[in-house]
C-alpha positions as CSV (number, residue, x, y, z in Angstrom):
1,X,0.2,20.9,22.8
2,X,2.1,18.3,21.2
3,X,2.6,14.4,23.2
4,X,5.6,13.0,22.1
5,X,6.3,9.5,21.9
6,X,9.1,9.5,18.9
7,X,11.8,9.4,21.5
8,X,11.3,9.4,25.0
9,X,7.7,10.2,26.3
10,X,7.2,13.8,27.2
11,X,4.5,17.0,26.0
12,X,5.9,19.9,24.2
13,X,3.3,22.7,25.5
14,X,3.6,26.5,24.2
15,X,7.3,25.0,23.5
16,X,8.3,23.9,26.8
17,X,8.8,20.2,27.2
18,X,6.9,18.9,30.2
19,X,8.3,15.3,31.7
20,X,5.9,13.5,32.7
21,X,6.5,11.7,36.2
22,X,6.2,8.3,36.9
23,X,7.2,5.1,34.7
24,X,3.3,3.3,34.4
25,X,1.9,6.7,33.8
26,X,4.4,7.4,30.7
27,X,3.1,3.6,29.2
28,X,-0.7,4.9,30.0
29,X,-0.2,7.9,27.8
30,X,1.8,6.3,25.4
31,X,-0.6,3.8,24.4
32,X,-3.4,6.7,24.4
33,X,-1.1,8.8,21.9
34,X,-0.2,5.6,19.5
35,X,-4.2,5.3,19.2
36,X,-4.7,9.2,19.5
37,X,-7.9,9.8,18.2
38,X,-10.0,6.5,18.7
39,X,-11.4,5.1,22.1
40,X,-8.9,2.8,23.8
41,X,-10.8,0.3,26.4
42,X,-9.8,0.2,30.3
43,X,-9.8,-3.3,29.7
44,X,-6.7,-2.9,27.1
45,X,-4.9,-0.4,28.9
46,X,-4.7,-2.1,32.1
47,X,-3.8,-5.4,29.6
48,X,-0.6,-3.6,28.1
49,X,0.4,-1.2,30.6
50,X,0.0,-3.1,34.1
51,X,-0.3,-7.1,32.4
52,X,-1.0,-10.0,34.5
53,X,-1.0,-7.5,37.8
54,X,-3.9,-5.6,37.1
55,X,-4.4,-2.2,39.5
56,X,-6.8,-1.6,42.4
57,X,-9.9,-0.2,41.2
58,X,-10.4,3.5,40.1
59,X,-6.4,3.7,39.6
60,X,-6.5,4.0,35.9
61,X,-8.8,7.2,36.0
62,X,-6.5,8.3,39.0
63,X,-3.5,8.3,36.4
64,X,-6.0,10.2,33.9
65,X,-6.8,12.7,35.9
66,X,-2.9,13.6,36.8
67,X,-2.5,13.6,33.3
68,X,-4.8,15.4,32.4
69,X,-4.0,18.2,35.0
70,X,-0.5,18.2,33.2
71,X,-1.0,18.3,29.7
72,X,-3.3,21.6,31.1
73,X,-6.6,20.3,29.3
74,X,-9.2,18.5,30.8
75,X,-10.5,18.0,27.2
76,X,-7.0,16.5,26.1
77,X,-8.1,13.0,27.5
78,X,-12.1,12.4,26.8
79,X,-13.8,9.1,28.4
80,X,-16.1,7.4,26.5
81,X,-16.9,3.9,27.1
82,X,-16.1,1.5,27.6
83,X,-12.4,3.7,28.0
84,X,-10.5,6.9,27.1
85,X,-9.4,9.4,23.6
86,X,-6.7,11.4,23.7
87,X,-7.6,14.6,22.0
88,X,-4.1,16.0,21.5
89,X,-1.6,16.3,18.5
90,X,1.3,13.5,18.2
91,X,4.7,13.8,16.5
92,X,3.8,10.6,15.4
93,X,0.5,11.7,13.5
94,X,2.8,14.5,12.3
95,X,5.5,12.1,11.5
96,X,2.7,10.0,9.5
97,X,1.5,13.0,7.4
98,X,4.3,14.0,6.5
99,X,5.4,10.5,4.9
100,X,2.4,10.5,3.2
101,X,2.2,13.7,1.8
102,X,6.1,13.0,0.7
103,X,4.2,11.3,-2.4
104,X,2.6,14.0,-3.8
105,X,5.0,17.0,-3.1
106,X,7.0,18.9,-5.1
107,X,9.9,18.1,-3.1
108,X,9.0,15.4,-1.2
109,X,12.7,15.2,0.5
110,X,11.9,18.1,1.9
111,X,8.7,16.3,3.7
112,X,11.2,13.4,4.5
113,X,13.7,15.4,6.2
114,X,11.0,17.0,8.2
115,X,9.8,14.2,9.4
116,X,12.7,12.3,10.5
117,X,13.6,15.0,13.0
118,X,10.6,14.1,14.7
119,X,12.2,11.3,15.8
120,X,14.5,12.3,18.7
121,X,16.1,8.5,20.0
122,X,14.8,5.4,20.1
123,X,11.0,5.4,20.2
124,X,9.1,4.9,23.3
125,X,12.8,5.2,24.9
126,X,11.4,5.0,28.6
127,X,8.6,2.5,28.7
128,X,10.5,-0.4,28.0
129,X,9.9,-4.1,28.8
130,X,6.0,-4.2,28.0
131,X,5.6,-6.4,25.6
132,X,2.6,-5.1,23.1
133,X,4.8,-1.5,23.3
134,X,8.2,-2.8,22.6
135,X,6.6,-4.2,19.5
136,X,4.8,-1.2,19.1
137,X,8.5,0.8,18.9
138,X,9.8,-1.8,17.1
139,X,7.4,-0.6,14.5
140,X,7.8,3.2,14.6
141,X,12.1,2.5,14.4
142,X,10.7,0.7,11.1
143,X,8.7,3.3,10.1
144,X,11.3,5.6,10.3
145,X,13.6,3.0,8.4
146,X,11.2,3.6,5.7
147,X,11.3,7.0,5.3
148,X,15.0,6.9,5.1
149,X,15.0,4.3,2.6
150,X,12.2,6.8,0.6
151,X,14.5,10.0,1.2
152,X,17.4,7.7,0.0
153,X,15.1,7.1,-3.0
154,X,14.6,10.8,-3.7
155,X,17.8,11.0,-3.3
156,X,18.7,8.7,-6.0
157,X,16.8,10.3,-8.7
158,X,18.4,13.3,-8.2
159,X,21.9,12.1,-9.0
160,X,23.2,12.4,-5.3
161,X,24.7,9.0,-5.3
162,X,28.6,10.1,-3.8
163,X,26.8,11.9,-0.8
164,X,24.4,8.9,-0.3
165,X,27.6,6.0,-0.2
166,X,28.9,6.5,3.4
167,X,25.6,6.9,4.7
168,X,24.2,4.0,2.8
169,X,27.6,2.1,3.9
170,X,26.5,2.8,7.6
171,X,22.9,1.9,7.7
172,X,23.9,-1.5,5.6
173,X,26.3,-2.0,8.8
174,X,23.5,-1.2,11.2
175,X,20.7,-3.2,9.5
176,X,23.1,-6.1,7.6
177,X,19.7,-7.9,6.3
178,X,17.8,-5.1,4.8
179,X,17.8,-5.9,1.7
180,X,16.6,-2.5,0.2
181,X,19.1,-0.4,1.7
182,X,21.6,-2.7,0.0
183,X,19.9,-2.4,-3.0
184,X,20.7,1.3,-2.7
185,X,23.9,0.9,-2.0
186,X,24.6,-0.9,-5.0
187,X,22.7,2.0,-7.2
188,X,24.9,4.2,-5.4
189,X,28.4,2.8,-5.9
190,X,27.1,1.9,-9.5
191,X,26.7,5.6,-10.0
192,X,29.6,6.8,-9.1
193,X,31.5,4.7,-10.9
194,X,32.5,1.7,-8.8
195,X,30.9,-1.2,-10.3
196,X,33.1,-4.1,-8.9
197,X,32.1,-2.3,-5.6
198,X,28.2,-2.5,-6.2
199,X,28.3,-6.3,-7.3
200,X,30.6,-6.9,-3.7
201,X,27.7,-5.3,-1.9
202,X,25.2,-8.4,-3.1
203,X,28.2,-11.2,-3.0
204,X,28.4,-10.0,0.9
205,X,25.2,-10.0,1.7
206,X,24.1,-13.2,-0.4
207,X,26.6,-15.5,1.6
208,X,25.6,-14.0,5.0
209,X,21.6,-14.6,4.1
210,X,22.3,-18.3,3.2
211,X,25.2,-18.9,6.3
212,X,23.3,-17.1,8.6
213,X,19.4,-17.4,7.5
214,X,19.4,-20.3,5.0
215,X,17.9,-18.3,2.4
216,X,18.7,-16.6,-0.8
217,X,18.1,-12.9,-1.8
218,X,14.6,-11.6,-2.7
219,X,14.1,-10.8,-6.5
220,X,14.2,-6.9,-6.5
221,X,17.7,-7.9,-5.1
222,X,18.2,-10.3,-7.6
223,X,16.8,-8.4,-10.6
224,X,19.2,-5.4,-9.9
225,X,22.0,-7.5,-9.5
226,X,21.7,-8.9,-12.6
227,X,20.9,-5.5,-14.3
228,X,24.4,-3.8,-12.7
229,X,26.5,-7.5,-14.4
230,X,24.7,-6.4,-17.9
231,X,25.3,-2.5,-17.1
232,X,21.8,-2.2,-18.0
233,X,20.1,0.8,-18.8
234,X,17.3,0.3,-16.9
235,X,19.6,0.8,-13.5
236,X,19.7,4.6,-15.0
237,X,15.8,4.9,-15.5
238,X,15.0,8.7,-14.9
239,X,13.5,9.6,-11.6
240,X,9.0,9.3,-11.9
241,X,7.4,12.4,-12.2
242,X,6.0,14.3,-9.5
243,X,2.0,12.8,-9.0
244,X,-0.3,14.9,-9.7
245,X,-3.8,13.4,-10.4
246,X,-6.0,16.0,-12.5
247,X,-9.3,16.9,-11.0
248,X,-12.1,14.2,-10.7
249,X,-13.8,13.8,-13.4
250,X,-17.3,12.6,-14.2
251,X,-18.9,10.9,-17.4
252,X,-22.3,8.4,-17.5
253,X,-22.7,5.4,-18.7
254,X,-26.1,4.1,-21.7
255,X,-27.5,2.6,-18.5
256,X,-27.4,5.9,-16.6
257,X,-24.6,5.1,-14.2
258,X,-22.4,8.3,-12.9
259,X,-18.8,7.2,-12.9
260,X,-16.1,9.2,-11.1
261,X,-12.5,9.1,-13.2
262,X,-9.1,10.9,-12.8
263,X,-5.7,10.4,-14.9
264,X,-2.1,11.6,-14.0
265,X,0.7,11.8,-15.9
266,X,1.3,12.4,-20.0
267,X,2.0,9.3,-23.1
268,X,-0.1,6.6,-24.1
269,X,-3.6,6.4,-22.2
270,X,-2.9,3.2,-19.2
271,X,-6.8,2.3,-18.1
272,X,-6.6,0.4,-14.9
273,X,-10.7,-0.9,-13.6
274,X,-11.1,-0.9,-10.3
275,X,-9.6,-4.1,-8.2
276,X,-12.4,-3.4,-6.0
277,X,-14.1,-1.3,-3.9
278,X,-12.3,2.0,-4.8
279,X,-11.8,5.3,-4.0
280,X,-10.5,8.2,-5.9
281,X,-9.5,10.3,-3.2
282,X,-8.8,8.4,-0.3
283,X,-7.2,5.5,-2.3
284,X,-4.8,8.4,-3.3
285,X,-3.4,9.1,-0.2
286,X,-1.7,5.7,0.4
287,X,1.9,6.1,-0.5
288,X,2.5,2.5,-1.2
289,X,-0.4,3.1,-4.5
290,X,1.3,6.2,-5.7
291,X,4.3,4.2,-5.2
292,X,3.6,2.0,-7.5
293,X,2.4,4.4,-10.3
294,X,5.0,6.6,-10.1
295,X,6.9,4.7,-13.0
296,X,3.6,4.1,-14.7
297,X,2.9,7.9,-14.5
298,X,6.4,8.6,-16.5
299,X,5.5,6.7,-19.4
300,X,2.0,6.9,-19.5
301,X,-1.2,8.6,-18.8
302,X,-2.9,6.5,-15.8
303,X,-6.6,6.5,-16.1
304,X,-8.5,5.1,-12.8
305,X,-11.7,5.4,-11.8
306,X,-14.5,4.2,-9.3
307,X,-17.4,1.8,-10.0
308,X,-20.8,2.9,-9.6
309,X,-21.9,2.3,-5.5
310,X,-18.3,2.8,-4.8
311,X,-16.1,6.1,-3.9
312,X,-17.0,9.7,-6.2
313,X,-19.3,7.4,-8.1
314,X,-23.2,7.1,-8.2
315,X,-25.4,4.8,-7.3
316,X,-25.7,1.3,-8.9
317,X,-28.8,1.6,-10.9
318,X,-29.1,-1.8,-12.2
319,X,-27.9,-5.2,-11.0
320,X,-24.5,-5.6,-11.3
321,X,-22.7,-7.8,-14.0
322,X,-19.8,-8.5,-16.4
323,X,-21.5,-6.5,-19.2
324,X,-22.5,-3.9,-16.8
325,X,-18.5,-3.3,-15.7
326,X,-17.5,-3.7,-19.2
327,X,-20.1,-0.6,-20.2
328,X,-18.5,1.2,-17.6
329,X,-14.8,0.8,-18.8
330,X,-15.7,1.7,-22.0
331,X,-18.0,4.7,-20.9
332,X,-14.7,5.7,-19.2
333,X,-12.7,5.1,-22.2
334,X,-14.3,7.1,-24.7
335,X,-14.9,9.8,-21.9
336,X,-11.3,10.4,-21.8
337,X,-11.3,10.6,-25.8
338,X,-8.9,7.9,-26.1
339,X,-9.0,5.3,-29.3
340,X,-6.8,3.1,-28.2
341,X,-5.6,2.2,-24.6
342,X,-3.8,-0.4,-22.8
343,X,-5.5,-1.5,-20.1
344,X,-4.3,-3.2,-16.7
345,X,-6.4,-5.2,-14.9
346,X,-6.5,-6.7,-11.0
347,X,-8.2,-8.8,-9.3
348,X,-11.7,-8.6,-10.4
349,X,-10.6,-5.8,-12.3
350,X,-8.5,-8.7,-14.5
351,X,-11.7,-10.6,-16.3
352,X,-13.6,-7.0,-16.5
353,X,-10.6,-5.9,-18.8
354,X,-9.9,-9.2,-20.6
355,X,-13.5,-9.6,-21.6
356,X,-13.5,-5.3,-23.0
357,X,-10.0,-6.3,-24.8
358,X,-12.0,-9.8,-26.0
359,X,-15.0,-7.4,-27.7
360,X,-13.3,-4.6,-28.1
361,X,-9.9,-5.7,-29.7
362,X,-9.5,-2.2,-31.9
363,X,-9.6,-0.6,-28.9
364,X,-6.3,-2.5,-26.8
365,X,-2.7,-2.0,-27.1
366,X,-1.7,-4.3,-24.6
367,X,-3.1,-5.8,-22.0
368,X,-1.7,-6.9,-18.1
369,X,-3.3,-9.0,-16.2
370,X,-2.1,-9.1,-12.3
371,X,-3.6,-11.5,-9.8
372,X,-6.6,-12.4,-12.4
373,X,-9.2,-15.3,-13.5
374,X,-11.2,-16.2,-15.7
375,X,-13.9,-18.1,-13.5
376,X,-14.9,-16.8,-10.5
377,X,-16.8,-20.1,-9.6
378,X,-13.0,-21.5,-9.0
379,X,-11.6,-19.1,-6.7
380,X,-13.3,-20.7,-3.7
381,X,-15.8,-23.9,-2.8
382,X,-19.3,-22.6,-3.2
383,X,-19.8,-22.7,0.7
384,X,-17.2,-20.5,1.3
385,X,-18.0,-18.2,-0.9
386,X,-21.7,-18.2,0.5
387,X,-20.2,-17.6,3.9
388,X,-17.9,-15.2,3.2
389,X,-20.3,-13.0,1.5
390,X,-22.8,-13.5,4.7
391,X,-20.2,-12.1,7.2
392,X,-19.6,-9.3,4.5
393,X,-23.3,-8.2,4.6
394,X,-24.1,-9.1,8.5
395,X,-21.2,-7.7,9.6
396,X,-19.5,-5.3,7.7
397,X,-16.6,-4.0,10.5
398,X,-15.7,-7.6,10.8
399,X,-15.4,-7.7,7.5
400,X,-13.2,-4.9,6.1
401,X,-10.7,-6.2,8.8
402,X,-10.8,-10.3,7.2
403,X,-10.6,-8.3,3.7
404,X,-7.3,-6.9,5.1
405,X,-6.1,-10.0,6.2
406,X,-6.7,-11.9,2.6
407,X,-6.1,-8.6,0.3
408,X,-2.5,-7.5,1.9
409,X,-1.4,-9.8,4.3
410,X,2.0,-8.2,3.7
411,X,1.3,-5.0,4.3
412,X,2.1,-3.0,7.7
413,X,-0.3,-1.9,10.4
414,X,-0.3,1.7,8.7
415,X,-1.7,0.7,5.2
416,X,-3.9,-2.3,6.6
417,X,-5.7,0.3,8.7
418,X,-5.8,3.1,5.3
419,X,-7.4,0.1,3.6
420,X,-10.1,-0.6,6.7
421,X,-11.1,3.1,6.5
422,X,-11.2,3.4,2.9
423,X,-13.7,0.2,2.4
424,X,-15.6,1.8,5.7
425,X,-16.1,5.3,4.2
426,X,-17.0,4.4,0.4
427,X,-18.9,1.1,0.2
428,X,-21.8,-0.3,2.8
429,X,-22.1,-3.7,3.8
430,X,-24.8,-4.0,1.0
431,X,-22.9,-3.0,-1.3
432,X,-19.6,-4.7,-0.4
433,X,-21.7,-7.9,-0.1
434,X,-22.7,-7.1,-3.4
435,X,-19.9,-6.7,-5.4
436,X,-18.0,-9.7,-4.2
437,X,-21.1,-11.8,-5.2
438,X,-20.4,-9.8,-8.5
439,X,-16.9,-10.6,-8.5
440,X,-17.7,-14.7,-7.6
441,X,-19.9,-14.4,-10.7
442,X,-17.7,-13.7,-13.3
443,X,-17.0,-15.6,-15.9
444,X,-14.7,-15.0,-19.0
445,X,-13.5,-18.5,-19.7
446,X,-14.9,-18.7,-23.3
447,X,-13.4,-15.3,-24.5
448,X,-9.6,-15.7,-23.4
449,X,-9.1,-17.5,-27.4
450,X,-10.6,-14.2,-28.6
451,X,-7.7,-11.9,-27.0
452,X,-5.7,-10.7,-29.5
453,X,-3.6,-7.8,-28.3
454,X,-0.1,-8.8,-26.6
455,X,-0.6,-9.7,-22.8
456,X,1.4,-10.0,-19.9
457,X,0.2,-12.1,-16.9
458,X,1.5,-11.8,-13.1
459,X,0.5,-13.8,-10.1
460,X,1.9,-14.2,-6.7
461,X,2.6,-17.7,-5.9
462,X,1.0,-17.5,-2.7
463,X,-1.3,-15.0,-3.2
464,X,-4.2,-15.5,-0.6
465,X,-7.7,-14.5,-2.4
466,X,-7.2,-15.6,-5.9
467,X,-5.3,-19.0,-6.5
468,X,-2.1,-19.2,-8.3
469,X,-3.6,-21.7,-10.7
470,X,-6.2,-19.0,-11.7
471,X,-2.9,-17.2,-13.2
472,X,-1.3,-19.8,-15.3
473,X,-4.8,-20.4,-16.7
474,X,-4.9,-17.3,-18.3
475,X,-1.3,-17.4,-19.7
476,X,-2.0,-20.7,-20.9
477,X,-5.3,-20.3,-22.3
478,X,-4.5,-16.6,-24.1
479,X,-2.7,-16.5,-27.6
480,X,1.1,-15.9,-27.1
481,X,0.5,-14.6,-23.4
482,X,3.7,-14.2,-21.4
483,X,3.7,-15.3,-17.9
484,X,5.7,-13.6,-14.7
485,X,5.4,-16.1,-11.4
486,X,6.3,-13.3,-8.6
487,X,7.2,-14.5,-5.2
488,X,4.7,-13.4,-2.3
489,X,1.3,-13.5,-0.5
490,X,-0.4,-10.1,-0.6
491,X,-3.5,-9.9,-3.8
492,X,-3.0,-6.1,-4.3
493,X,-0.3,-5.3,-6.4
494,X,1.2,-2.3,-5.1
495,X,1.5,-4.3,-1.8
496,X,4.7,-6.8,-0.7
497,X,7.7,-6.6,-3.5
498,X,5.9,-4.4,-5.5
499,X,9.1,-3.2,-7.2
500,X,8.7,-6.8,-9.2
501,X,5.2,-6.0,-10.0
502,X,5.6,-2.3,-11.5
503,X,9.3,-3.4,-13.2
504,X,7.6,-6.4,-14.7
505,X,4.9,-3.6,-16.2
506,X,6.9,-1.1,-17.4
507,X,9.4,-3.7,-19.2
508,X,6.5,-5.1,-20.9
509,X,4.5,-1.9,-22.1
510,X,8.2,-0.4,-22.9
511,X,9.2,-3.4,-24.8
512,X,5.9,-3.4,-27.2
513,X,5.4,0.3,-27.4
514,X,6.1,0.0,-31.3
């Protein structure tokens, strides 16, 4: 049994398509199948589905029961209070998968394809004119706009640029503001040879932005723009290999600490410490992540690996601190038999790998610092750091949602929601509470004129957890750092325009590989 909702609403049952009658019963089961799996209240069905007329009493269990006597399985639809589960397969839980998995397959246009025939017409086609599900299908059509831009990606790196320039022509038509299909466009025309073509592509769309928006283009825009005027040969960079993390790993540190590390790829060992609270496995499956190694991976061997109390990793066995997480990088380092590494550090993970690179300078290539301080003290008023580590330990569900909000606040429903289940299912409250008192408490201030390998500094202007100023201390305060001002909000990397982030990376690390 399959409920549909990528197109109109129906149920595909030993492949006959079942209608299902009746305009307020479609909405019920559609919101039921865009939560399939987790309890959906009365309260919030009879909110979205029947709005400021709410039904007679007992109506929405009458609509249950009809559907459940049509989908054929009294099981499909379970009530538990305070409301209902739908216990059936979605094409959009298919559609999702398949997205996801697109990351790590050998042919992930393959995955693409597959799941972009799930979608039939326009989602949610005949519930219209309820507000919370019109958003709701605005967000599948976009989810589906991604996986077109992704297969366009793939698509890319295989050299397929004439079939891709009348498609890409079409969806720029359809969709004259998104940015990243123009962007494709441009690579497209580039590569077939029609350069003055490519750079009328950004002229076109620059002057509609600023008529018809008043603004300017982004700077993935912008940065490729520039790239196709100096014909340079990063536009051509070979397509990332395939990701493929090697099996987990375990080594332990003097203290006694298990630590749980992976690495993918081949080249020059690329340590990144956890931003934090991590998790090997589960942290793998969001595509935006392997996303954003992918060109890491094809220059590099990416090391990453979880904290102790966190993900595959054991317990924390002693309180944590600064020299504590510094053990545990270089137990991780000299587990992977490396002698020298560049490191990468974020958020908290920033002063962990400044203050190695500071003791430890024969050990550092290079050194990137994204979203970092060197004073943890300064990243909030002491009351609201004392407050915000309260709610973490009293109420930890609260919490992983508010960590959302600060972390990626540019991210959509889909990874917001990875990133909620992730911090759920590998750290408690305790430990949560913990490690951001941790994080508060470390201080690197008085090592930052002991950094002597070459370092490269990123922050997001308006980046929500860590302050911009934090940034442009470090760059000013390390010998001969460089310093990349990225537009934004979202803290995690990988998050937002993280084509700036991972370009701005790979530049540097390519540019002092001698």
């Amino acid at each position: 049994m399959l409920v549909r909702i990528l197109g109109p609403v129906d149920v595909v049952s030993d492949g006959v398509v079942r209608p299902v009658r009746g305009s307020l019963r479609k909405a019920l089961l559609a919101v039921l199948a865009l939560r399939a799996g987790e309890i959906v209240s009365v309260d919030r069905l009879v909110d979205v589905v029947w709005g400021a007329r709410p039904p007679t009493a007992n109506t929405v269990q009458t609509h249950v029961s009809a559907l459940r006597r049509m989908l054929g399985d009294r099981d499909a639809i379970v009530a538990r209070s305070p409301g209902y589960v739908l216990n059936a397969a979605t094409d959009l839980a298919r559609a999702q998968r398949l997205i996801e998995r697109a990351g790590q397959a050998p042919d992930p246009a393959a995955c693409l394809r597959e799941a972009l025939a799930l979608w039939r017409d326009k989602p949610l086609a005949d519930v219209t004119g309820m507000p919370w599900l019109d958003e709701e299908a605005e967000r599948l059509a976009l989810l589906r706009l991604d996986a077109v831009e992704a297969l366009n990606e793939a698509g890319l790196a295989l050299g397929e640029h004439a079939r891709l320039v009348p498609e890409l022509e079409e969806l720029c038509r359809l969709h004259p503001f998104r940015e990243h299909l123009h962007r494709q466009l441009m690579l497209a025309l580039y590569g077939v040879g029609r350069q003055a073509d490519a750079l009328g592509v950004y002229d076109r769309l620059r002057r509609a932005l600023d008529e018809q928006l008043g603004v300017e283009p982004g700077p993935a825009l912008r940065e490729s723009h520039t790239a196709l005027l100096r014909q340079d040969a990063s536009v051509e960079r070979p397509p990332a290999a395939v990701l493929t993390a090697e099996p987990n790993r375990f080594c332990t540190t003097c203290s006694g600490a298990r630590i749980a590390y992976n690495a993918t790829g081949r080249g020059s060992p690329l340590v990144i410490p956890p931003a934090w609270i991590s998790a090997l496995e589960l942290g793998w499956e969001d595509p935006g992540l392997r996303a954003f190694c992918a060109p890491l991976v094809a220059g590099h061997r990416v090391i990453r690996y979880d904290m102790p109390g966190t993900g595959l990793s054991g317990p924390v066995l002693q309180p944590r601190s600064l020299d504590s997480e510094v053990e545990a990088l270089r137990t991780v380092v000299d587990a992977v038999g490396a002698e020298r590494v560049s490191l990468l550090g974020a958020s908290m993970g920033a002063p962990v790998a400044l203050a190695f690179a500071a003791r430890h300078p024969d050990r550092v290539d290079r050194l990137v610092l994204y979203g970092g301080y060197a004073d943890g003290a300064a990243i909030a008023p002491a009351s609201a750091r004392r407050a915000f580590v309260g709610l973490v330990r009293e109420n930890w569900g609260l919490g992983t949602e508010l960590l959302a909000d600060v972390l990626m606040p540019d991210g959509d429903a889909a990874a917001r929601a990875r990133f909620v289940r992730m911090q759920r299912a590998t750290a408690s409250a305790e430990a949560a509470a913990g490690l951001l008192t941790t994080c508060y408490g470390f201080r690197v201030t008085e090592l930052l004129d002991r950094v002597a390998a070459p370092t490269l500094v990123l922050h997001r202007r308006e980046d929500r957890a860590i302050p911009y100023a934090s940034g442009k201390e470090l760059a000013t305060r390390i010998r001969d750092a460089r310093f990349v001002a990225l537009e934004g909000r979202s803290h995690f990397p990988y998050v937002g325009d993280a084509p700036a982030v991972v370009n701005a990376i790979v530049d540097f690390l390519a540019g002092h590989a001698s």
